[in-house]
PDB file of N, CA, C and O in Angstrom:
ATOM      1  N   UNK A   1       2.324  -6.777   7.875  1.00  0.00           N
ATOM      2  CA  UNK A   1       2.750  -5.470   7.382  1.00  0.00           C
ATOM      3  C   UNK A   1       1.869  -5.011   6.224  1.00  0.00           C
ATOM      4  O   UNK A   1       1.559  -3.840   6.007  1.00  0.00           O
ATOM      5  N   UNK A   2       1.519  -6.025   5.538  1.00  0.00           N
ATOM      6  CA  UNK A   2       0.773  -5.683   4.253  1.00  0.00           C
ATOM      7  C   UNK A   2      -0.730  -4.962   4.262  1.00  0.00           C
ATOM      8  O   UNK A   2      -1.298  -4.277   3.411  1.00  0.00           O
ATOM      9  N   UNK A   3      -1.093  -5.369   5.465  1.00  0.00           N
ATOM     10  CA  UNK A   3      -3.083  -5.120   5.908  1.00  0.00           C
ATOM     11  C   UNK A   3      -2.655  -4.006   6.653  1.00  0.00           C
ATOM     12  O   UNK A   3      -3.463  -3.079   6.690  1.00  0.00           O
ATOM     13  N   UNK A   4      -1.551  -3.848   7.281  1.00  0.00           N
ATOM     14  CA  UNK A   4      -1.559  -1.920   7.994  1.00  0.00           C
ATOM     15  C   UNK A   4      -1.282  -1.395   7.134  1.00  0.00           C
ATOM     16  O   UNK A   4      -1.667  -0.236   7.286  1.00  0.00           O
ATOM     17  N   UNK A   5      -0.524  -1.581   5.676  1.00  0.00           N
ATOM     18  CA  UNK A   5      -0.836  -0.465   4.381  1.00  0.00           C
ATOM     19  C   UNK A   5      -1.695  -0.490   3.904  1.00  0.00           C
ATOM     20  O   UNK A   5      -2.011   0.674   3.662  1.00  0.00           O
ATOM     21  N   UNK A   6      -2.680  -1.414   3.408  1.00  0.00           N
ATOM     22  CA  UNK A   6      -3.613  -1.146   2.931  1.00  0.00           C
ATOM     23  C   UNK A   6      -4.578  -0.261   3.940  1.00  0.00           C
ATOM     24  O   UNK A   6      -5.090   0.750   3.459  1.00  0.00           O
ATOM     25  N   UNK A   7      -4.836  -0.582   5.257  1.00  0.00           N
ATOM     26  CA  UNK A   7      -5.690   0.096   5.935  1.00  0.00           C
ATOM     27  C   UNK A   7      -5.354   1.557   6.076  1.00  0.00           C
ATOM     28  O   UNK A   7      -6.265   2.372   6.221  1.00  0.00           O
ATOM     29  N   UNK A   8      -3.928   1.979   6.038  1.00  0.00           N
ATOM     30  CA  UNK A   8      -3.560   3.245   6.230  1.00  0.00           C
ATOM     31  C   UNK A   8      -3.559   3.457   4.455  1.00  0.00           C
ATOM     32  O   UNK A   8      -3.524   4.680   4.317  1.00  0.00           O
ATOM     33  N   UNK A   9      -3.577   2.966   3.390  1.00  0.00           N
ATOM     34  CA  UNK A   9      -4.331   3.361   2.361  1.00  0.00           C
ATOM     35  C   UNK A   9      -5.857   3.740   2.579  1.00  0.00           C
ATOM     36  O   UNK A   9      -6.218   4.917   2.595  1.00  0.00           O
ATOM     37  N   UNK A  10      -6.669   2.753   2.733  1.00  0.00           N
ATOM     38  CA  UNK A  10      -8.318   3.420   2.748  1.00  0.00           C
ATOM     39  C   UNK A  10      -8.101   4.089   3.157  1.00  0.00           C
ATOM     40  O   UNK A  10      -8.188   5.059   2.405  1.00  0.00           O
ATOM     41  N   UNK A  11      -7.538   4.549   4.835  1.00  0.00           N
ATOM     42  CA  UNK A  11      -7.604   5.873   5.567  1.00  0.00           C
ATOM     43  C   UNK A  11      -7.470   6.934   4.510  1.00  0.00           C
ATOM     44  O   UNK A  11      -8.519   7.547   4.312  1.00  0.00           O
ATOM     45  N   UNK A  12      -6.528   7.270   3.844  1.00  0.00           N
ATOM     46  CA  UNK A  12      -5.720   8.213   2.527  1.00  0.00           C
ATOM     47  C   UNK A  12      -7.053   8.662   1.788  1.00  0.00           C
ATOM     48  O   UNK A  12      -7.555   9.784   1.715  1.00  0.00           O
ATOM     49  N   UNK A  13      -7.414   7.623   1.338  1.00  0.00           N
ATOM     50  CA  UNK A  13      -8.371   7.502   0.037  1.00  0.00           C
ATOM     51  C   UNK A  13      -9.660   8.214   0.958  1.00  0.00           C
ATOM     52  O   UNK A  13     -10.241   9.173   0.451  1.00  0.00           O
ATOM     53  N   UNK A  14      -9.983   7.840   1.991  1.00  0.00           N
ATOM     54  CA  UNK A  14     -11.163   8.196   2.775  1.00  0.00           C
ATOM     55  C   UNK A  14     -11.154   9.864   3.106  1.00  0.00           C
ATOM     56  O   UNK A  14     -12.181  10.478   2.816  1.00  0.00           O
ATOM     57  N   UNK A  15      -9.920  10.678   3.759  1.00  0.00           N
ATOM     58  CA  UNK A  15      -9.774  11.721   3.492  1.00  0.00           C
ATOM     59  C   UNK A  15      -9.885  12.572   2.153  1.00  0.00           C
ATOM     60  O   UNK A  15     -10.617  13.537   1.931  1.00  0.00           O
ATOM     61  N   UNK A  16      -8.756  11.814   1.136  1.00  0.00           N
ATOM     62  CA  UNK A  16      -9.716  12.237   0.323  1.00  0.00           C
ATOM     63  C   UNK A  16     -10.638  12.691  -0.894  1.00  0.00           C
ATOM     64  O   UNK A  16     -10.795  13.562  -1.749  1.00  0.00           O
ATOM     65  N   UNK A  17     -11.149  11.468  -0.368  1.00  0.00           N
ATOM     66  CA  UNK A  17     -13.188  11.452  -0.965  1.00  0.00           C
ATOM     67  C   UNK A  17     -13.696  12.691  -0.352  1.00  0.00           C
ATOM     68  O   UNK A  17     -14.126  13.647  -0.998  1.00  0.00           O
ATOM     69  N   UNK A  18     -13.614  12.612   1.076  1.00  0.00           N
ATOM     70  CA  UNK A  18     -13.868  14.244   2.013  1.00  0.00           C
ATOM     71  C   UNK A  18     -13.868  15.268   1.520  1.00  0.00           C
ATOM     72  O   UNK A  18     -14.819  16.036   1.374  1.00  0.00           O
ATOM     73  N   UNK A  19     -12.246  15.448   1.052  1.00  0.00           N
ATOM     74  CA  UNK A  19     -12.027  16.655   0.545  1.00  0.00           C
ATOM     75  C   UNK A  19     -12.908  17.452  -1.141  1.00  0.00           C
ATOM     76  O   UNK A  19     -13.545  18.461  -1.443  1.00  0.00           O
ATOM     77  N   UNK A  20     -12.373  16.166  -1.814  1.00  0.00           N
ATOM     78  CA  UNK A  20     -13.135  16.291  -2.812  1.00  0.00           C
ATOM     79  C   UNK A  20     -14.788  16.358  -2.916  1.00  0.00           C
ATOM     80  O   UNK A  20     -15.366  16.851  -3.885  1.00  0.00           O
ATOM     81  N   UNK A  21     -15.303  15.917  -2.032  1.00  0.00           N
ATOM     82  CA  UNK A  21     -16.689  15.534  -2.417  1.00  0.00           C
ATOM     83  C   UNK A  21     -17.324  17.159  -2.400  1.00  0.00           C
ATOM     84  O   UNK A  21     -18.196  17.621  -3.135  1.00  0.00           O
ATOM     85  N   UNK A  22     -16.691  17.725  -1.479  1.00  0.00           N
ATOM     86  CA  UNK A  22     -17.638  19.525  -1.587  1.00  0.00           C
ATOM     87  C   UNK A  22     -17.503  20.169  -2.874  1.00  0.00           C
ATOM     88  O   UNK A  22     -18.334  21.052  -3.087  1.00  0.00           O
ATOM     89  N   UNK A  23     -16.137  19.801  -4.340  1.00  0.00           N
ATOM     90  CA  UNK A  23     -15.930  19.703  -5.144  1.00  0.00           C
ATOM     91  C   UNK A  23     -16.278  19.486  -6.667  1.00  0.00           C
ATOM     92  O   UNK A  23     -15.971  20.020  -7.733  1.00  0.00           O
ATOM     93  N   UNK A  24     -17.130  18.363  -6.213  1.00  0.00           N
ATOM     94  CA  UNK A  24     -17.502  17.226  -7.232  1.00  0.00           C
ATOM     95  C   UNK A  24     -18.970  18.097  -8.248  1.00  0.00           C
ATOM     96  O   UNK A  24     -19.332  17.555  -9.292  1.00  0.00           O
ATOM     97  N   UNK A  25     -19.451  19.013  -7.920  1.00  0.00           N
ATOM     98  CA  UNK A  25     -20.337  19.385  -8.631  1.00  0.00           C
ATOM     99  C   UNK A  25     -19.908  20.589  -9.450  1.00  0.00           C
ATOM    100  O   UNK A  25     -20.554  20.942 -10.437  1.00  0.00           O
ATOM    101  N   UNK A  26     -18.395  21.461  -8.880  1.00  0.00           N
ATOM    102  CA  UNK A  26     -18.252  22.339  -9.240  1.00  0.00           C
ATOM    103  C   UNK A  26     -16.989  22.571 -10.335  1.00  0.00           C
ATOM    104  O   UNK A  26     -16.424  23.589 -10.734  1.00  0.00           O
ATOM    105  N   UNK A  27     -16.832  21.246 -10.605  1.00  0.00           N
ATOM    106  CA  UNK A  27     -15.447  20.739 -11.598  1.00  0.00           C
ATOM    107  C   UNK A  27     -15.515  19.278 -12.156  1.00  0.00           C
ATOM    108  O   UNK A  27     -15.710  18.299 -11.437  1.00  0.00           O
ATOM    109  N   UNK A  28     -15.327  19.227 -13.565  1.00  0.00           N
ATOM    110  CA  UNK A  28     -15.631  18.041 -13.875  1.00  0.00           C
ATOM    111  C   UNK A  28     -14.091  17.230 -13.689  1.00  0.00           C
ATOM    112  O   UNK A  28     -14.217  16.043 -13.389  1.00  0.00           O
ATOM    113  N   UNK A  29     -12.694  17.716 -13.826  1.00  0.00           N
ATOM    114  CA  UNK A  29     -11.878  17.167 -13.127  1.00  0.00           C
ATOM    115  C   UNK A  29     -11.661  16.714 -11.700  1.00  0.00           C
ATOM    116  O   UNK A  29     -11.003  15.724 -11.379  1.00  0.00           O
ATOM    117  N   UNK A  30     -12.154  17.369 -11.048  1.00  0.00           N
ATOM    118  CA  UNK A  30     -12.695  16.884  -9.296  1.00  0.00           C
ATOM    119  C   UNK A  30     -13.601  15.746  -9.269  1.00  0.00           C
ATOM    120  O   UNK A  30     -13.383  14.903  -8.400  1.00  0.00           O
ATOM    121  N   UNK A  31     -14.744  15.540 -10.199  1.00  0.00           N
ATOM    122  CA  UNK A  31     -15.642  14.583 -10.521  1.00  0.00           C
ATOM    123  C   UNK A  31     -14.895  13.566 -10.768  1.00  0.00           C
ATOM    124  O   UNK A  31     -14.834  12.793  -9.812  1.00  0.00           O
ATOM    125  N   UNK A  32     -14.083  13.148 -12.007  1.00  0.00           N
ATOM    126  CA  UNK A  32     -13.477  12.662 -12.264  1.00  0.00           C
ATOM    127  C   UNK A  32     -12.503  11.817 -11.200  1.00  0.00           C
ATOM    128  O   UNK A  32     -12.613  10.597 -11.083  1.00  0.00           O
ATOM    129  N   UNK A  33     -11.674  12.492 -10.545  1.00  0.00           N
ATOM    130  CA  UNK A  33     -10.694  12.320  -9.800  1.00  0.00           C
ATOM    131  C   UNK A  33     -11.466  11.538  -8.523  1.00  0.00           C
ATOM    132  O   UNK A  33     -11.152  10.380  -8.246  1.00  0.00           O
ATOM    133  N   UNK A  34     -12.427  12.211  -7.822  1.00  0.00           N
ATOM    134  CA  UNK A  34     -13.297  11.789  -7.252  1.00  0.00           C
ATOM    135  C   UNK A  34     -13.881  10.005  -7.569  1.00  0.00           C
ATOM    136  O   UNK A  34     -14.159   9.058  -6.834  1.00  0.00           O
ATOM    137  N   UNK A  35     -13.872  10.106  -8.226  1.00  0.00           N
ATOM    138  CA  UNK A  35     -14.870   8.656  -9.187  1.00  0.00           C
ATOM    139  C   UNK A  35     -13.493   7.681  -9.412  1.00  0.00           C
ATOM    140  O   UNK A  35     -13.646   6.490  -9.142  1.00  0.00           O
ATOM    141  N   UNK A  36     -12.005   8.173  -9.946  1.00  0.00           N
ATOM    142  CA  UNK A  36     -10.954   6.954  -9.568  1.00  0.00           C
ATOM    143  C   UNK A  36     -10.062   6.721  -8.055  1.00  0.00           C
ATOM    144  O   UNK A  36      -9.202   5.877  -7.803  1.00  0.00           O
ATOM    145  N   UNK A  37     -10.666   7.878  -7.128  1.00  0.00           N
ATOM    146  CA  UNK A  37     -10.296   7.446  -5.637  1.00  0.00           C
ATOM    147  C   UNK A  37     -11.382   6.452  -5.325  1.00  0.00           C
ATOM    148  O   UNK A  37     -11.127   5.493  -4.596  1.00  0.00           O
ATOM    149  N   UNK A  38     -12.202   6.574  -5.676  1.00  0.00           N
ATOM    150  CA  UNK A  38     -13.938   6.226  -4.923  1.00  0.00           C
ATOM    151  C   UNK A  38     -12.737   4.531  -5.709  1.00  0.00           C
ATOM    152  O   UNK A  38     -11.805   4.017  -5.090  1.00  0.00           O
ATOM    153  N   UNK A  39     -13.183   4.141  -6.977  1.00  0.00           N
ATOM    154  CA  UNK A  39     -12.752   2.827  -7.251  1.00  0.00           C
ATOM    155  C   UNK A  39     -11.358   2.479  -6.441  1.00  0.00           C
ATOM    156  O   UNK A  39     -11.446   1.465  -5.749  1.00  0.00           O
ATOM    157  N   UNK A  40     -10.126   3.135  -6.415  1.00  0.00           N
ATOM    158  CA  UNK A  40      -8.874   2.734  -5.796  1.00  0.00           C
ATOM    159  C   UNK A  40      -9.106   2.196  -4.876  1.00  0.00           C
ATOM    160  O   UNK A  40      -8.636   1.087  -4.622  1.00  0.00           O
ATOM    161  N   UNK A  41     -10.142   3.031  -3.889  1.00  0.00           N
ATOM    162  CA  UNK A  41     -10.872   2.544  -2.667  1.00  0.00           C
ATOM    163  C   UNK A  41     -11.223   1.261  -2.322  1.00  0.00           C
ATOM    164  O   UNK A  41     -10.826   0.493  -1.446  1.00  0.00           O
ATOM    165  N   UNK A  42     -12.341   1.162  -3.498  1.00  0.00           N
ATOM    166  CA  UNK A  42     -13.038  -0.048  -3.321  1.00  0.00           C
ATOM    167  C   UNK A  42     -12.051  -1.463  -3.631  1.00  0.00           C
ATOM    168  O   UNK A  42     -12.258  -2.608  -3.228  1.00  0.00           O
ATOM    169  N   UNK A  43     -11.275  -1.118  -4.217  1.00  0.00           N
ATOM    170  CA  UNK A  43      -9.831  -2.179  -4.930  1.00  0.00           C
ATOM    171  C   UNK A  43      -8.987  -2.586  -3.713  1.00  0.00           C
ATOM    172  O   UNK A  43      -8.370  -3.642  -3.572  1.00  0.00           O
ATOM    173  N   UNK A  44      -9.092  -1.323  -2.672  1.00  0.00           N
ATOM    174  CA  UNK A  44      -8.197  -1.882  -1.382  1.00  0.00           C
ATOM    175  C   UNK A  44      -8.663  -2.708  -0.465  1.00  0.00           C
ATOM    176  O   UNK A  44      -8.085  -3.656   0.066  1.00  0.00           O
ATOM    177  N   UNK A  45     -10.426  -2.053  -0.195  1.00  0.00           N
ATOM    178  CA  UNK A  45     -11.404  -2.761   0.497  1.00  0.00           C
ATOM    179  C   UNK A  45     -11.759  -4.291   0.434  1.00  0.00           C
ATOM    180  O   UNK A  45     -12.049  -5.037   1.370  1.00  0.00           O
ATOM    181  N   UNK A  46     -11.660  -4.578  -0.949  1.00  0.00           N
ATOM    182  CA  UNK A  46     -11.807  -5.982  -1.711  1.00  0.00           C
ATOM    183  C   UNK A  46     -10.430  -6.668  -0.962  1.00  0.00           C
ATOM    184  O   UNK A  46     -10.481  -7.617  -0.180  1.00  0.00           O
ATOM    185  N   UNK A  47      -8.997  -5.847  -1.458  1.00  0.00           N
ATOM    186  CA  UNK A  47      -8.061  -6.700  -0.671  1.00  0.00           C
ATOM    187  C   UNK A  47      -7.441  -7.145   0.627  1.00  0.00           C
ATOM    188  O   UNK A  47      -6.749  -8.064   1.066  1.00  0.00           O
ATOM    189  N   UNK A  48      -8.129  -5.859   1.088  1.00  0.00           N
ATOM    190  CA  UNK A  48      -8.285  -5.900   2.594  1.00  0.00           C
ATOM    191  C   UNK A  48      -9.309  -7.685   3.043  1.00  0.00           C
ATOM    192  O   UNK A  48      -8.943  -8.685   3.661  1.00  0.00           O
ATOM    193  N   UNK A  49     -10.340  -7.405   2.509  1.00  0.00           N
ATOM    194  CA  UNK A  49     -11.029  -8.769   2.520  1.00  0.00           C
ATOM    195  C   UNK A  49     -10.586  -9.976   2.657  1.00  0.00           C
ATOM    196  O   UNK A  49     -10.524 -10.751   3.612  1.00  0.00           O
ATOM    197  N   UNK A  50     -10.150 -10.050   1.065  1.00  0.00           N
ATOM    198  CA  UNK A  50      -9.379 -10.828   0.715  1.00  0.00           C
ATOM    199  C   UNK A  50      -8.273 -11.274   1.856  1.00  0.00           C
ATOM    200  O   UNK A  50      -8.204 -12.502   1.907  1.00  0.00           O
ATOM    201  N   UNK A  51      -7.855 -10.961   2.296  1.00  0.00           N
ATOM    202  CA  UNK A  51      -6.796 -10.964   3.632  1.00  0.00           C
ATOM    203  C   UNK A  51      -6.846 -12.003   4.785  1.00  0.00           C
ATOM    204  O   UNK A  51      -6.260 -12.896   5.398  1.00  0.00           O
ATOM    205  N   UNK A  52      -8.088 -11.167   4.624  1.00  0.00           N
ATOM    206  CA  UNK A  52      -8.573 -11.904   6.108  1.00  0.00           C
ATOM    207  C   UNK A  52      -9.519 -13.439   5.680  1.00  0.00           C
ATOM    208  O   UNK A  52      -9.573 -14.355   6.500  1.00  0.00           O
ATOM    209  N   UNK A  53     -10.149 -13.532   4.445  1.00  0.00           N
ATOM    210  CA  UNK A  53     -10.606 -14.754   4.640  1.00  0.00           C
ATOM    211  C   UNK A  53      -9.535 -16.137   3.384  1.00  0.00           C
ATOM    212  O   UNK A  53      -9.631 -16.653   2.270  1.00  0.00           O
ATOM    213  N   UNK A  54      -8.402 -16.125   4.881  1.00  0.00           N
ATOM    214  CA  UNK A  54      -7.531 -17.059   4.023  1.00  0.00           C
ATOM    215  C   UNK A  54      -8.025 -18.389   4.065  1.00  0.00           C
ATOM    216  O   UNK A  54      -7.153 -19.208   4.358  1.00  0.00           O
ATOM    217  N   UNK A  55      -9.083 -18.825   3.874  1.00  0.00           N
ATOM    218  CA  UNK A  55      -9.604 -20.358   4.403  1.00  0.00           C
ATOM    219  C   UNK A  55      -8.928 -21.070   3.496  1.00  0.00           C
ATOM    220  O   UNK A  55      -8.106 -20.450   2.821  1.00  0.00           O
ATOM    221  N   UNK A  56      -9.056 -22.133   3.323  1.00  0.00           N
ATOM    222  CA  UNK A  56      -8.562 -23.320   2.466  1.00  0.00           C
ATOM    223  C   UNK A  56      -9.093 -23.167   1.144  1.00  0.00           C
ATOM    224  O   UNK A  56      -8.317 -23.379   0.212  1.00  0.00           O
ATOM    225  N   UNK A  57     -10.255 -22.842   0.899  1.00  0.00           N
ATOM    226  CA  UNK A  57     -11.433 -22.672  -0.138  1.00  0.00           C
ATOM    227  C   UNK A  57     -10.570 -21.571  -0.752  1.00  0.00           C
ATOM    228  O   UNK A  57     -10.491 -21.564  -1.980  1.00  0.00           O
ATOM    229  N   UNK A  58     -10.049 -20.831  -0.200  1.00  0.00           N
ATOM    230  CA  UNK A  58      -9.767 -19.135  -0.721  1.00  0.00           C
ATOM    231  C   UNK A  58      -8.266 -19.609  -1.048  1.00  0.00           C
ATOM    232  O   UNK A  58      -7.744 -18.898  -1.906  1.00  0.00           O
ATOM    233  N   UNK A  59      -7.627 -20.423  -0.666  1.00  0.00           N
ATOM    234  CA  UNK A  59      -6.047 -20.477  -0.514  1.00  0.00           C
ATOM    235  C   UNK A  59      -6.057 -21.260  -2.342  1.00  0.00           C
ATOM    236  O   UNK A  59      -5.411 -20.715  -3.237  1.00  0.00           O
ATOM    237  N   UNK A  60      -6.765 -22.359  -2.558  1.00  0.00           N
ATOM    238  CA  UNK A  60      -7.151 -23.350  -3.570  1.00  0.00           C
ATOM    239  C   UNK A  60      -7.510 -22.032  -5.268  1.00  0.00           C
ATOM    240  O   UNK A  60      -6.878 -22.031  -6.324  1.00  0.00           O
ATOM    241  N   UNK A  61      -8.667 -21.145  -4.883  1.00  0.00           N
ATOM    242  CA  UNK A  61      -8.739 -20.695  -5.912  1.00  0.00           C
ATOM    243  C   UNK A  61      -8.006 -19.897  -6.308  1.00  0.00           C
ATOM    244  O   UNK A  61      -8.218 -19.522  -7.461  1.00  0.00           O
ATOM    245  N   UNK A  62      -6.790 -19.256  -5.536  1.00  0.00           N
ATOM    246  CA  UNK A  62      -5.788 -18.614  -5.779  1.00  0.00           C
ATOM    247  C   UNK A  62      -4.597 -19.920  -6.918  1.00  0.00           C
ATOM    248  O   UNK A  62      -3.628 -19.670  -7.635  1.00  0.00           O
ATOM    249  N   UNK A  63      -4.902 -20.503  -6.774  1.00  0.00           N
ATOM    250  CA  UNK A  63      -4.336 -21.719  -7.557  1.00  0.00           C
ATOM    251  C   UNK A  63      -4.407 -21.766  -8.958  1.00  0.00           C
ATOM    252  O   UNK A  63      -3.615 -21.885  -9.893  1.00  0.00           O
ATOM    253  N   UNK A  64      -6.046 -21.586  -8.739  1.00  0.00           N
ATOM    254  CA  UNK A  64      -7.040 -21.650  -9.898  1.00  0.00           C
ATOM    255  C   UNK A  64      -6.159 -20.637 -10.776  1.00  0.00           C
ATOM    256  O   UNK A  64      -5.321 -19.922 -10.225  1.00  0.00           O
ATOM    257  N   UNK A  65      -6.411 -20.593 -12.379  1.00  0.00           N
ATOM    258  CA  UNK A  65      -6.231 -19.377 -13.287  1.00  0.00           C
ATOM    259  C   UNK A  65      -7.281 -18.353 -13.127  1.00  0.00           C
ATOM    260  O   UNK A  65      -8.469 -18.674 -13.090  1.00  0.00           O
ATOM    261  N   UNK A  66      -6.827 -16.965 -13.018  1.00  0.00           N
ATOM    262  CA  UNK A  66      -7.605 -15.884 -12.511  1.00  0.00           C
ATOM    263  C   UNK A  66      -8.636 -15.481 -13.466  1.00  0.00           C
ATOM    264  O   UNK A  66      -8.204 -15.441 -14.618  1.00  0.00           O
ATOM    265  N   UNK A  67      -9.787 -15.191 -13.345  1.00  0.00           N
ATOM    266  CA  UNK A  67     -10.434 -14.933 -14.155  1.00  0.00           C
ATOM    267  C   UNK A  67     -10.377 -13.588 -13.900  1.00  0.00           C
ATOM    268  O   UNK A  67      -9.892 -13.173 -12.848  1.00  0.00           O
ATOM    269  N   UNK A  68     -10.983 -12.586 -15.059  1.00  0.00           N
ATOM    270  CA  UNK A  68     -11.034 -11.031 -15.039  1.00  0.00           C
ATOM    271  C   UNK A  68     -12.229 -10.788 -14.424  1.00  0.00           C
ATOM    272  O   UNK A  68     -13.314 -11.369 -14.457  1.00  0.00           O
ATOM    273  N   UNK A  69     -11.663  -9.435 -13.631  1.00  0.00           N
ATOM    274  CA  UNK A  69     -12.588  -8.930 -12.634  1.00  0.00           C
ATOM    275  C   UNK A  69     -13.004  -7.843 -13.032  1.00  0.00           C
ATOM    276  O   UNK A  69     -12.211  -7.044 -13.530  1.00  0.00           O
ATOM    277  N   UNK A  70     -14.359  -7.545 -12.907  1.00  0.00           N
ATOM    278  CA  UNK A  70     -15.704  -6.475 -13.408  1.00  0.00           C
ATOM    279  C   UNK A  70     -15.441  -5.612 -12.562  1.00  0.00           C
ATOM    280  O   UNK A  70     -14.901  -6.033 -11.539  1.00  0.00           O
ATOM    281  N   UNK A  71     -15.697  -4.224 -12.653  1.00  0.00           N
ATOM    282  CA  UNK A  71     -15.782  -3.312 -11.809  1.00  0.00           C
ATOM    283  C   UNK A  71     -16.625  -3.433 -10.980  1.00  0.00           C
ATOM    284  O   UNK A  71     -16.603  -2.714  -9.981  1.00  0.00           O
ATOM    285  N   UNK A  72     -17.612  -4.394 -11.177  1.00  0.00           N
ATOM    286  CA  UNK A  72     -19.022  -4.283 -10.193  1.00  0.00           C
ATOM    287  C   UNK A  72     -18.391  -5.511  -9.262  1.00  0.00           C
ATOM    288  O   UNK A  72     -19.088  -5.689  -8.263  1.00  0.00           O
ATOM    289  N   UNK A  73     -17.254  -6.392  -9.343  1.00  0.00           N
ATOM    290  CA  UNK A  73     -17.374  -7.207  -7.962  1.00  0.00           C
ATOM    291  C   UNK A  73     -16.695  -6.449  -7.149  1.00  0.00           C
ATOM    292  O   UNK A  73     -16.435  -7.059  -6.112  1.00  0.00           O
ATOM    293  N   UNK A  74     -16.176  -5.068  -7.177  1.00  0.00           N
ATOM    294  CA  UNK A  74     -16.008  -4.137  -6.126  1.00  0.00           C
ATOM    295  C   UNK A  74     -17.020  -3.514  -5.495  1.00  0.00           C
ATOM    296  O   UNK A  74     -16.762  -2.922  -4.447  1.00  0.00           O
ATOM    297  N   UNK A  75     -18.493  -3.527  -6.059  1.00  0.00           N
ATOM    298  CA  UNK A  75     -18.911  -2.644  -5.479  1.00  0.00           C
ATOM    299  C   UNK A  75     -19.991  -3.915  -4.686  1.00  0.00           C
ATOM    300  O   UNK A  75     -21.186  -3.692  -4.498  1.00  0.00           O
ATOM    301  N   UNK A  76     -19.471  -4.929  -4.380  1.00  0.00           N
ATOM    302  CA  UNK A  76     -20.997  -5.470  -3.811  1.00  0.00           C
ATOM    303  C   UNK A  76     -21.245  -5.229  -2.503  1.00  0.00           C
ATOM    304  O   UNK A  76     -22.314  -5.580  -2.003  1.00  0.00           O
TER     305      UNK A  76
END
């Protein structure tokens, strides 16, 4: 249940980036708004990931204490 919300999230977020993007030059609040869908995005994409590679390796560092996450390990 959890990976068909997130996926019907990106879908959301993917529309819209769409909408906004014809936007984005002509409002700096559209820019804006634009630039924290674009990240929400990438935050779902990561967990979407995350999802699917439940290996043993992945199950263990969830164990681990979390370290803080950079905006840039969303965008790799």
């Amino acid at each position: 249940m959890k990976r068909e919300n997130i996926i019907s999230s990106i879908k959301d977020k993917e529309i819209q980036l769409s909408k906004l993007k014809e936007h984005i030059d002509k409002s700096e609040v559209c820019s804006d708004l634009y630039n924290k869908i674009l990240i929400e995005k990438a935050i779902l994409t990561k967990q979407l990931e995350d999802l699917k590679n439940k290996s043993l390796i992945n199950r263990i560092k969830h164990l681990l204490p979390k370290q803080e996450k950079l905006i840039c390990d969303y965008f790799k």
